[in-house]
C-alpha positions, 0 to 999 in steps of 0.5 A, a space after each residue: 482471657 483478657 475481660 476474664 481478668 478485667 472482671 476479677 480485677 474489678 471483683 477482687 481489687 476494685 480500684 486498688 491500682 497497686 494489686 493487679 491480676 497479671 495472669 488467668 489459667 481456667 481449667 476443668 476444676 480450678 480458676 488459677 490467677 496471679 495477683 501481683 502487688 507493686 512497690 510495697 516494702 516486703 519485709 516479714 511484716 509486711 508479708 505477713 500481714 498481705 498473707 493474713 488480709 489476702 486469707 481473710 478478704 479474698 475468700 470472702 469476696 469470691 464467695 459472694 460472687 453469683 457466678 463462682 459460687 455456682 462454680 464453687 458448689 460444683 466441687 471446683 475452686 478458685 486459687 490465687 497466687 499472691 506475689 510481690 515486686 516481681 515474683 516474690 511469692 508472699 501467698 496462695 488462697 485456695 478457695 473451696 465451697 467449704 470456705 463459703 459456709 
């Protein structure tokens, strides 16, 4: 499990040493992870705009990815818990080949 969340690690975040993909559950139909991001102020602003970029980028990089496409298209999904300092929970993105055309 530990390449599997190195190799989302550098799919979804590249370098950014501030978010990191701290757990990874595989199930029959759905990749589950959590991606925790580190010392950012969490006001409502703030929430608000990690939730919309979150909404917006990681879909989008998910969706490009050979190996979850194919997974994708299989009726299955990917689901991303975004939390903050801790486990302040700021969003989930659920990804569906629907989210992909």
């Amino acid at each position: 499990m530990e390449e599997l969340k190195e190799q989302f690690q550098e799919l979804l975040f590249d370098e950014d040493e501030k978010v990191r993909v701290t757990s990874i559950k595989v199930e029959e139909n759905v990749i589950a992870l959590r991606a925790h991001i580190s010392n950012v102020e969490l006001s409502a602003k703030n929430k608000a705009m990690i939730a919309q970029n979150s909404q917006k980028i990681l879909p989008t990089k998910i969706c490009n990815s050979v190996k979850l496409s194919t997974w994708l298209s299989q009726g299955k999904w990917v689901s991303v818990d975004v939390v903050a300092n801790g486990s302040n929970p700021v969003t989930n993105v659920r990804v569906t080949n629907d989210s992909c055309t």
